[in-house]
Structure formats: structure tokens, C-alpha cells
N, C-alpha and C positions, 0 to 999 in steps of 0.2 A: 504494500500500500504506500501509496505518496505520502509521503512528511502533511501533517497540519500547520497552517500556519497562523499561529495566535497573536493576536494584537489585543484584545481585550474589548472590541466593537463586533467583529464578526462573525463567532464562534454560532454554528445552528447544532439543531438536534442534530442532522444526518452527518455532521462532521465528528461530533462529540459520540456518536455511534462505533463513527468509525477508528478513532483514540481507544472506546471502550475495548475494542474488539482485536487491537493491536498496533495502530497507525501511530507512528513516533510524531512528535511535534517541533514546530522549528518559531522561535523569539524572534518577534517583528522587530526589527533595528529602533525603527522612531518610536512606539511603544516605551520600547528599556531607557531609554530617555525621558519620561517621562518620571519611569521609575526611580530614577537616578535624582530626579529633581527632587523627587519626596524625600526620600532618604537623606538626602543631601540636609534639604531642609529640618528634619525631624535632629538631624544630628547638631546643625545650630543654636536649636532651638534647647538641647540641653546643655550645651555648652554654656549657655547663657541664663542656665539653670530656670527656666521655664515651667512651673506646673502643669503637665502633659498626661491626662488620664490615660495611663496603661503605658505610658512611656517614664515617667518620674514620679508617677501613684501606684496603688496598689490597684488590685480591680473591684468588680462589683461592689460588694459591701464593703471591702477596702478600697476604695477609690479615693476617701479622705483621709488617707495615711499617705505621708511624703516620702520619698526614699532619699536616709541619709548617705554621706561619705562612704560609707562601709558598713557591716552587720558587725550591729552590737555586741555579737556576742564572740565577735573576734578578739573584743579586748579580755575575754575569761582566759583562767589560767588551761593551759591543755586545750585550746580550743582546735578545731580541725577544718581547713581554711580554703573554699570552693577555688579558690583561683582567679573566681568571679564577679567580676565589680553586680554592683545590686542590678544596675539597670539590666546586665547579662542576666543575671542570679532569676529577677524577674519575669524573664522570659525562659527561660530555661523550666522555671519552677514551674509557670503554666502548662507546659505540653506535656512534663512529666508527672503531675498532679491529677490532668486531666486527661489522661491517658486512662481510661477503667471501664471500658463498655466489657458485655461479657456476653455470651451466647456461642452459636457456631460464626465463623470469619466469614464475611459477604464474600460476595462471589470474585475472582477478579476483575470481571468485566465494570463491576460498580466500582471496584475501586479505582480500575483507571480513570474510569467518568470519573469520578470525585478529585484525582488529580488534575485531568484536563481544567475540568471546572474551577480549580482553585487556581491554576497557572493564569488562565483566562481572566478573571477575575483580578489577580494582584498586576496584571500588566494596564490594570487603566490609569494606573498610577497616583491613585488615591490614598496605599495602603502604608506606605513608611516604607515598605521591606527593601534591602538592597538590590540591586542588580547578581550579586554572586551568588544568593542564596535563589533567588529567581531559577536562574542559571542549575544549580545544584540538583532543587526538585524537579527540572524538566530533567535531565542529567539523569534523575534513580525512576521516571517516567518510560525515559525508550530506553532502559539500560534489562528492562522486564521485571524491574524491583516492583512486587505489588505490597504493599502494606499488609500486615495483617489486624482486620479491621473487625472486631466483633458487633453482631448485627445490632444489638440492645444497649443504649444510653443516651439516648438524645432525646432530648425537648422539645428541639427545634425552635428554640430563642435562649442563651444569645446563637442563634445560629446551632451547627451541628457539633458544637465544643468537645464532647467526648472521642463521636470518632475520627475527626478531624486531627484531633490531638495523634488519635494513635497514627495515623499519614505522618503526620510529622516527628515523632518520635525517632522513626528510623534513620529521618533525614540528620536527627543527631547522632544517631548509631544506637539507639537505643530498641526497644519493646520488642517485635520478632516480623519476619517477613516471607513471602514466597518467592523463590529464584532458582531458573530451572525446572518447578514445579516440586521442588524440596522446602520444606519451611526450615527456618534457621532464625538465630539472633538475627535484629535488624545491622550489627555491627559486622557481623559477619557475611551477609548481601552483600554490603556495599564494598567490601574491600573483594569480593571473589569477582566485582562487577568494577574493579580498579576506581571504583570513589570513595572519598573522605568525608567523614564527618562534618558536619556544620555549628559553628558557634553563631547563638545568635544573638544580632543585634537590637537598637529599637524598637518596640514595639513588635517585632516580625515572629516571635511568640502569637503576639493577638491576633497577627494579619494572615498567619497560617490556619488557627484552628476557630474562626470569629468567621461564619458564615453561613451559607445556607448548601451545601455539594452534597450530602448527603442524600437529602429531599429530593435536590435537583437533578441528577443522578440518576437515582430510583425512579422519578419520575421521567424523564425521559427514555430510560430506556422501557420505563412499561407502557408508554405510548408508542413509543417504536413498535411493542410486541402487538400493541393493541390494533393499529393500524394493520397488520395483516388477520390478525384475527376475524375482524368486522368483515373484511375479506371473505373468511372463509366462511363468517355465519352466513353474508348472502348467498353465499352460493350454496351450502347446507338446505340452506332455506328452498332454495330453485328446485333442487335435485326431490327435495319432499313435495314441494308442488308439482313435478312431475310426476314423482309417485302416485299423489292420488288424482290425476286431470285435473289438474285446480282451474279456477276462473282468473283471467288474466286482465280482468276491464279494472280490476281494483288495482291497478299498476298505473294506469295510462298517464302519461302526459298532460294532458287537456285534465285531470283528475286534479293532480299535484299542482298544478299551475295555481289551484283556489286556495291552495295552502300551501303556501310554499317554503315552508320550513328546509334550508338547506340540505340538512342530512336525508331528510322523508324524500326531497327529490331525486338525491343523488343515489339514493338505497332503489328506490321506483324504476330508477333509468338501469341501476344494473339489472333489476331482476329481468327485465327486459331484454336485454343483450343476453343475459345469462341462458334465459327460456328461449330465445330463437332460434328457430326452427324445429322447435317441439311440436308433434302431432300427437302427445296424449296432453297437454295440455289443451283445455278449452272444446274437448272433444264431447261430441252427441250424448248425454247421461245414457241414453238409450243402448248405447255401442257398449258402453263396460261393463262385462257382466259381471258378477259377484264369483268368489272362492265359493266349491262345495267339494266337499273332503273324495280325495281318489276313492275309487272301486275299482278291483280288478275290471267290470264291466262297462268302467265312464268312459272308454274312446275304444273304437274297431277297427284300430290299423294297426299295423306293429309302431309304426312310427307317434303316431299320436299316445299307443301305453308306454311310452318313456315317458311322457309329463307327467310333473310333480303335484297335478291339481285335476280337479274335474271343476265347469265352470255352468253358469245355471242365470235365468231371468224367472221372474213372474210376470206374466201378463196379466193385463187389468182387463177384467169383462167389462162389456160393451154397457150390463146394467152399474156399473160401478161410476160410471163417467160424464152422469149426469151435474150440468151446472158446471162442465170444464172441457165440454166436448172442444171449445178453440183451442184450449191447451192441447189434445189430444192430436187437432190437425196440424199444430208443430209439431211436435214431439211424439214418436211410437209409444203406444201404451205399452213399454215392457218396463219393470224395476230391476235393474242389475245390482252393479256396485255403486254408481252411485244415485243419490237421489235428487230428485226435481226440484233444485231451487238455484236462484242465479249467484246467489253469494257463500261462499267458503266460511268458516269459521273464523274467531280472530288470528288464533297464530297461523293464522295464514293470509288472509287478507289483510290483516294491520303489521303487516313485516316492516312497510316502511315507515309507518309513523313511529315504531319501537325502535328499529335498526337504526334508523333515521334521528331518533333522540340523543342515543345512544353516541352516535357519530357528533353531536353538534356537543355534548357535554365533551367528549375528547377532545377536538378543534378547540374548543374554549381554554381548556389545559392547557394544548399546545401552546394558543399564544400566548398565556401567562407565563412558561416556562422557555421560549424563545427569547421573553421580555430578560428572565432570570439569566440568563446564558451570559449576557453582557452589562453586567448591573455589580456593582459593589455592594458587597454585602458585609461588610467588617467593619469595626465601629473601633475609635474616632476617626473619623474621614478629614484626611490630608487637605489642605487647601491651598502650594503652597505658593500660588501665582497671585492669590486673592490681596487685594490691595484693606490692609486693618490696623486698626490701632495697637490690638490687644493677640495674643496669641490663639484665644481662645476662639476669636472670630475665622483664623487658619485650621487650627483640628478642632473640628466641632463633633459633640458626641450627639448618635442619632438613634435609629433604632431599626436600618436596612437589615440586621441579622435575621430578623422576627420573621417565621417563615409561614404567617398568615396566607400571605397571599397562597403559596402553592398547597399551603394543608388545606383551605378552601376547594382550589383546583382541582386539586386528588380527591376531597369528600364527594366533590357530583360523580367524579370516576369513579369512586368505590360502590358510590349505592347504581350506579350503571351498569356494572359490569355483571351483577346479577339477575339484572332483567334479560340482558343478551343472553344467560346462562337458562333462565327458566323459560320463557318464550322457546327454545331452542328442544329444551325438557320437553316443553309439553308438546309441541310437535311430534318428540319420539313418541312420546305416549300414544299420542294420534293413529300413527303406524303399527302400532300392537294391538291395539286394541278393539277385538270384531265390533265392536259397539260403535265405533269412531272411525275407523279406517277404509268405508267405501266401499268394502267387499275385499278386502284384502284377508288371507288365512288369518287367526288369532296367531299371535304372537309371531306372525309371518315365516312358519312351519306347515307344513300339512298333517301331521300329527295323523295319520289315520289309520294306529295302530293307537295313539295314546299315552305314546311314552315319550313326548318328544316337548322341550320349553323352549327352541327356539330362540329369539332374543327377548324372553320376558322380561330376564333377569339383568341385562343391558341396561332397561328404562330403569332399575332398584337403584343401580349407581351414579345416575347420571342425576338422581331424585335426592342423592344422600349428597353428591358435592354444590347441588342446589339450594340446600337446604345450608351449608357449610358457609357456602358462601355470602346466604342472605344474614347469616347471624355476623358474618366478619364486616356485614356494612356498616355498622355502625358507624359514622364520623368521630375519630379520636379528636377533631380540633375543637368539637367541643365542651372540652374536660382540660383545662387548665389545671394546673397541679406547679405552684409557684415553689421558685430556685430560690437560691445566693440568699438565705434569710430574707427574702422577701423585698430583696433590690429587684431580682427578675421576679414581680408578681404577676405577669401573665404571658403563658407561654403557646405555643403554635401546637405541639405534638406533631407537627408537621413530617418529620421521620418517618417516626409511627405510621402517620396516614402511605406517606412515598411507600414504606416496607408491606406493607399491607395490599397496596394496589399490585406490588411486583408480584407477589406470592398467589393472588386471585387472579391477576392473569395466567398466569399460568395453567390455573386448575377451570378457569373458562374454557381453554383450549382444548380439554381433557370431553367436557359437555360435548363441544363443537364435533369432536373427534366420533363420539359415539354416536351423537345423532346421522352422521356422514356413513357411519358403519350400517346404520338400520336403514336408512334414505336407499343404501346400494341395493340391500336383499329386498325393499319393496318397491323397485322400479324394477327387477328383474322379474318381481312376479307377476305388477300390472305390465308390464309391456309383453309378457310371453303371455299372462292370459289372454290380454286384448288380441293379441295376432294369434293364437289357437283358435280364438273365434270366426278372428278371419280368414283360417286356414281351412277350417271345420264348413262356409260357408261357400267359398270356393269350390270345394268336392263333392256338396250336398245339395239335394233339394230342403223344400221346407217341412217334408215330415221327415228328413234327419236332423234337420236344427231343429225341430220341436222338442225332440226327445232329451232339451237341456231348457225346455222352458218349463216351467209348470203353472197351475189353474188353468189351463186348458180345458175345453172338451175333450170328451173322450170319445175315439173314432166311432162314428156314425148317428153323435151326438148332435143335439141341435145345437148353431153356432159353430160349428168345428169347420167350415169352410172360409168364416169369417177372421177365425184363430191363424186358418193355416194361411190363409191370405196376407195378415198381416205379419206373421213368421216369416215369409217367404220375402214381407218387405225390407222387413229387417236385416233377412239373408244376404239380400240384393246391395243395402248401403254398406254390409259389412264387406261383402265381395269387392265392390267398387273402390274400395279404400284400399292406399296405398298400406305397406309395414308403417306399424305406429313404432314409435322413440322420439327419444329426450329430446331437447334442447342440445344444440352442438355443445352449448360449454360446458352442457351438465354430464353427456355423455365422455368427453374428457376427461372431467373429472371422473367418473362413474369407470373410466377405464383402467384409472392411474389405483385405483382401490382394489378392481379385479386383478391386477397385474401380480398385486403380493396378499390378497385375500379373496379367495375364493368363493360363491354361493353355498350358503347354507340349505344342504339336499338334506343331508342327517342331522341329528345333532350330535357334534362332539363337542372338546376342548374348546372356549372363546378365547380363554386367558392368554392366548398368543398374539390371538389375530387383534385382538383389542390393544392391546400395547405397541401388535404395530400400528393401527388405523390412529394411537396417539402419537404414537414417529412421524406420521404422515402429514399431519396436523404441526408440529412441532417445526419438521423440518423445512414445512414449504410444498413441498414435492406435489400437492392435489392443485393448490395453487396454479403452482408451473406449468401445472401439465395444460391446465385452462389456460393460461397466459401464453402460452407456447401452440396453441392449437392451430 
């Protein structure tokens, strides 16, 4: 990958992606100049012995303690003597103090975000820190040194102070690190990666672990992951619309234009492109006939007793159809799979106003974390071009750590990402279920021995991580739990929220995955039953396609020429019909699933094919295959 190049203005998600995942970074010239001003200035400013919060103070609740000549307690007998002037002592003392998060180590990927993030950020030149320690941590950035960062201790104001702290600890040689993909002392990374330790100067303790990377971090890369995911619900979604013929007027264009809520358009317009050139979509209710369980004696060819199904209508008597005889003269009086009405269910008809929500609560995040990418987040902020009487009008203390805004962000993302999760749900449910499914077999097996679950137990899992997920929505930003004695009395939990949204993406994908598994085995059933019928209709007159309708008369019944009449019309539209199938992109996708899981004929073992249909999901690969068609 090409070098990034940071200046502290330009940094996006899709570049801070690509730093996560490996991309060394390279210091804008004019940038570090900037850098240099502050530093420069910071260091005047104590020379001149200047009151400087977090440069010549203590911090939070120490912030009105001044720091003398030397530590007091140097003048004791036996005393043991850091080397350290205070101002050093001061900074040293915060990243090693606050170095104490605990849990498992985040992943590397976040942690290199969090150092991009932090490089980016101290180059706007706001922050006091020098030029060589700048230098240093881009330095243990592309050298592969990743921090070891445990997941649990941050507030998220002031900023991500705990595991920030531990990013920087190693840059002193301290706390512990991964290099090579071995963990080690951070002392020992750096020297097997030919770097030195850092002493640090002014303030650059506070400008290292004084910010928001954590959050921002976590949160962009769970927007990265989310962005395909939405992806792959619409198209989950398409592939279930073709499974049961869905109605496709609930998509249209002219529909969405009266509400035109971005995401509902943009979800509207795929499922469109998604669905095109599907012929079971939007097809005749009359055409699909319902699942009835095999019998040795449901088909009379060899070729037709290979099918996994026997398929059946009722026809409506001619006394039944009073007060809707027009209905009748559209529509043939048979009831298959599916029935006479022109609109779908909601998780299927309201896919874009959910999907579509869904997408405009992410888009919203984004731009508030696009905004964060290039934003100073360390406190007291440099000023040192600003024309002032007083010093304090140059480092003003503010409160950019506070990471409101993104734990906000991430709260519409957390309570979002379980409606894509359940919508998604209940569409599986849809497909298993005889009650719900259109004619499709129960549990989309033929079962006609009796021993056989199919994918029941598919919908049990994808119902438990639904359910997991709706309890992890909760919003942490609203539960304040104040720091520092009560200097920091209200904090973001902003962390929290970022680490929260990563972890539920994840197990969204998982939903997605399954529903994509049961979507495959019930277009394979409506599309081979619809075409048996029009195979069946092809080679037949109408008293061999009667012998799958039933409420018929019975031969030489009165009405029985009326029956076979209209059988025979039925035969005719079914003859006349082209092979029914998907939508191009859903059958893509639909192929990229059969290629590494095969049709469930029997039931065996899922446990395989499920973890891969979750690889498949994970990796992209269903996607691609669509995107590549």
C-alpha cells in the first residue's frame, strides 16, 4: 500500500482504513512546522515561568498546584532521584499512571487507527508536542509496533486517557507491545525495530493520551464494516423477495419520490437493480403452486420422481365467487402458494423505509466522524500566533476531549443496527414457516418421512443474536459516571458506545449470513416448483394437471367441464411461460452460496455450512460475486 500522507486537515475514513489495515504514513513538511511553532512556543512560555495548565500545573483536580524547582522530596535524606526535572516528571507521570485499562488487547487494526488518529490530530499544530517525538510515534506506526491496548477504561472525556496512555507508554519503552505478531515488553519492540525510547517534553504527556482515537477509531472502522453490511442486507432482502414472488410496485421510483428520505431511496433503487430480470418476482398468484409432501405416486416419469416435492392448487367453485366474479376474470380461480392480495407483508414491503433508516442514521455518523478525523481534541489548545496580553489568552483550556458528539453518533448506530438485525430475522422466519411462507415446505425440507428439521433451527439462532443484540442497544452516553473527584463531572462513555457498535457489527453480519443461507434453499424450491409446473404443463393435457388441483369435480360430475376448462387454462399460461428465476444479481449471489454450500435434499450436519455462509458474509465474497457479474 502507498504511504499516507498526514497533515492534520485531510485524513478520511477510507484512508484511516487503510493505516488500520497496514498503510505506513508519511509527515506533511508544512504541517511539522506548525508543530515546531507550538513547541517552540510552549517552551518560552516556561522559561518565563508562565502558569500553563498541564505544562507548569498539575492536572484535573490538580490543576491548582504549581510545579516547583525540583521535588521536595529530593531534599530527604536517602532520597532516590528520577533524573527528571518536574515539568518531565509531569509528563512522564501521566502516561505511566494512566496507563491501566484491562480486559483482552483491541484488535491491531484499532490500534493502528488510534495511532493514525492521534499523528493526525497533533500535526494541526495546536498541541505543544515537539517535532521528534511526532516523528518517533509515526516511527513505532510503520515500524509494525502495535500497542498493547486493553479494551476496558475509558470514559470518553477527558478524551480516551486510559488507552491512549497505554499507545504511548511504549513510545517511552514502557507497558508491553505486538511485533512480528509476538507480544513483548514495549522496551523491547522498539529496540528489535532499531528505535529509542522517548523522553518527554511539555505538555506532550497530555497531547499524547488527551483525546478522542479510541471512539474515533472504533467508530470508523465499524462504519466501514457497516457500509458493506447494508450491502449485503439489501441484497438478502432481494434474494427473499424472490423466494416468495414478492410485489415489486412497493419499490418504484414515482413511490419514493413522495418520501424521499435518502437512504429509503437509495435502498428502493437497489432492490431494483438487485431484482432485475427476475421472472418469479411479481408473477401471476395463480402460477405458484403451493409444496405438498412427495409420494412415491406424485409424478409419472422417471425424470419428474427425482423431485424433492409434489406441488398442488385448489380451485375455487364457480358457487364460491359470487360478488368477485371481476376479480375472477383477472385472475384464474386456483389458490397455490401464494394468495390474492396486491401487497407483501412489512419485512418485505417496508425494506426501504427500514434499510433506508438505517443507512441515513450511519451517513449521519459518518459525517460527524469525518468532522473528528481533522479536529483537535487535547486540551489546552496552543495558540501561539494569537496576538494577547496575557498567556492564558494563547493556551486556552477547553473541552474538545469530550466525546459527546461521537457517543451521540454511535447511540442512533447502536439502536440501528438491531432493527437491520431483526427485520432480517423475521424474514427468515417468513421462509420456515408453512403459515407465512407462500407455499413453500415447512421448515423448507420435504420431510415426508418425518424425520427431517431442515432449517428450523437456523431461525432459533439468528432469534437469540437478535435478541442479544436489542439488549446491547442500550445508549451508554446516557449514564454519566463522573472522574478526577469531580473536576471531570460529566463524561461521554463515548468508548463504550464506539466498542459496543464494533462488537454488534459484527454479530449483525452473522443474522445477515443466515438469512442469505435460508433465502438460497427457498428460491431453489420456489423456482424448481414453479418450473415442474411448467414442465408438468408442457407434457400434459388438463386432466393430467388436474390430478394436482383439488375441489374439483369428480369425472362425470356436474361442472367438471367447467373445472377442466379452466385447468386447461391455467395449463396453457403455464406452458406459455418462459423458465422462471431470480433477478441477475440475486442469482449471482445465489451462485457464489451454491458454489461452497450445497441444497439441503436431506438433513444433515449445518454446523459447517453455517460458518461458512458466515465467511461468506465476513469476507465479501457474495458481494463480489454481485458486483463482478
Amino acid at each position: 500500500m502507498k504511504p499516507i500522507l498526514l497533515d492534520g486537515a485531510s485524513l478520511t475514513r477510507d484512508k484511516l482504513v487503510e493505516i488500520a489495515f497496514g498503510a505506513s504514513v508519511e509527515l506533511d513538511k508544512g504541517a511539522l512546522k506548525a508543530v515546531a511553532r507550538a513547541a517552540d512556543f510552549l517552551a518560552e512560555q516556561v522559561r518565563r515561568e508562565e502558569p500553563i495548565y498541564g505544562v507548569s500545573t498539575g492536572f484535573g483536580s490538580n490543576a491548582d498546584k504549581l510545579l516547583g524547582a525540583h521535588p521536595l522530596r529530593d531534599e530527604l535524606p536517602g532520597a532516590v532521584k528520577s533524573g527528571r526535572s518536574l515539568h518531565e516528571e509531569l509528563q512522564y507521570n501521566l502516561i505511566v499512571t494512566h496507563a491501566v485499562c484491562v480486559g483482552e488487547p483491541m484488535a491491531p487494526e484499532i490500534v493502528r487507527a488510534m495511532l493514525g488518529i492521534r499523528i493526525n490530530t497533533l500535526l494541526k499544530g495546536h498541541s505543544g508536542i515537539r517535532v521528534e517525538t511526532l516523528q518517533a510515534l509515526a516511527a513505532m506506526l510503520n515500524a509494525g509496533i502495535v500497542p498493547v491496548v486493553p479494551s476496558l477504561g475509558s470514559v470518553g472525556a477527558s478524551g480516551d486517557l486510559a488507552p491512549l496512555s497505554h499507545l504511548a507508554i511504549v513510545l517511552l519503552g514502557g507497558g508491553e507491545a505486538f511485533y512480528d505478531g509476538e507480544r513483548m515488553p514495549g522496551a523491547e519492540a522498539l529496540k528489535r525495530a532499531g528505535l529509542s525510547p522517548v523522553s518527554l517534553s511539555y505538555k506532550e504527556g497530555l497531547a499524547l493520551n488527551n483525546g478522542t482515537a479510541q471512539m474515533l477509531a472504533m467508530g470508523v472502522l465499524a462504519t466501514y464494516r457497516l457500509d458493506q453490511l447494508l450491502d449485503t442486507a439489501d441484497l438478502a432482502a432481494a434474494m427473499t423477495i424472490d423466494a416468495f414472488a414478492g410485489r415489486l410496485g412497493a419499490f418504484a421510483e414515482e413511490v419514493h419520490a413522495l418520501r424521499p428520505h435518502p437512504g429509503q431511496v437509495h435502498v428502493a433503487a437497489r432492490l431494483r437493480d438487485l431484482l432485475d430480470g427476475s421472472t418469479l418476482a411479481d408473477i401471476p398468484y395463480h402460477l405458484v403452486p403451493r409444496f405438498r409432501t412427495w409420494l412415491p405416486d406424485s409424478w409419472d416419469t422417471p425424470e419428474a420422481q427425482a423431485l424433492r416435492f409434489d406441488i398442488g392448487w385448489d380451485w375455487v367453485p364457480t358457487g364460491q365467487r359470487h360478488g368477485r366474479e371481476k376479480f375472477y376474470q383477472r385472475f384464474m380461480p386456483f389458490r397455490g402458494g401464494k394468495k390474492h392480495q396486491p401487497q407483501d407483508s412489512y419485512s418485505l414491503r417496508c425494506i426501504p423505509q427500514v434499510h433506508g433508516a438505517v443507512r441515513d442514521a450511519v451517513e449521519q455518523a459518518k459525517r460527524v466522524l469525518e468532522i473528528e478525523l481533522n479536529a483537535v481534541t487535547d486540551n489546552p489548545l496552543v495558540f501561539p500566533d494569537r496576538e494577547a496580553e496575557h498567556v492564558e489568552e494563547q493556551v486556552i483550556s477547553a473541552g474538545h476531549f469530550h466525546g459527546m458528539p461521537l457517543a451521540l453518533a454511535m447511540s442512533y448506530v447502536k439502536a440501528a443496527i438491531p432493527t437491520v438485525a431483526s427485520i432480517s430475522e423475521r424474514r427468515l422466519n417468513k421462509l420456515v414457516d408453512p403459515a407465512t411462507n407462500d407455499g413453500l415446505p415447512a421448515f423448507l425440507i420435504g420431510n415426508e418421512d418425518g424425520t427431517e428439521s431442515g432449517h428450523m433451527i437456523v431461525q432459533y439462532t439468528a432469534a437469540a443474536i437478535v435478541n442479544d443484540l436489542a439488549s446491547r442497544a442500550h445508549p451508554a452516553s446516557v449514564f454519566s459516571v463522573p472522574t478526577s473527584a469531580n473536576a471531570e463531572d460529566h463524561v461521554s462513555m463515548g468508548a463504550n458506545e464506539a466498542r459496543h457498535v464494533l462488537a454488534m457489527v459484527q454479530d449483525l453480519g452473522k443474522v445477515l449470513a443466515l438469512e442469505l443461507y435460508t433465502a438460497a434453499q427457498a428460491l431453489d424450491l420456489r423456482r424448481d416448483m414453479i418450473n415442474a409446473a411448467r414442465a408438468l404443463s408442457v407434457r400434459t393435457d388438463a386432466e393430467g394437471l388436474a390430478t394436482k388441483v383439488s375441489g374439483g369435480p369428480s369425472p362425470g360430475a356436474e361442472g367438471r367441464d367447467v373445472f377442466l376448462a379452466e385447468v386447461d387454462a391455467l395449463r396453457a399460461a403455464l406452458a406459455a411461460s418462459e423458465a422462471f428465476h431470480p433477478g441477475h444479481a440475486v442469482a449471482a449471489a445465489h451462485a457464489a452460496i451454491r458454489a461452497k454450500i450445497p441444497f439441503l435434499d436431506r438433513d444433515r450436519a449445518l454446523d459447517g455450512e453455517v460458518a461458512t455462509a458466515v465467511r461468506l458474509v465476513e469476507s465479501g465474497e457474495i458481494l463480489a460475486a454481485v458486483r463482478n457479474r
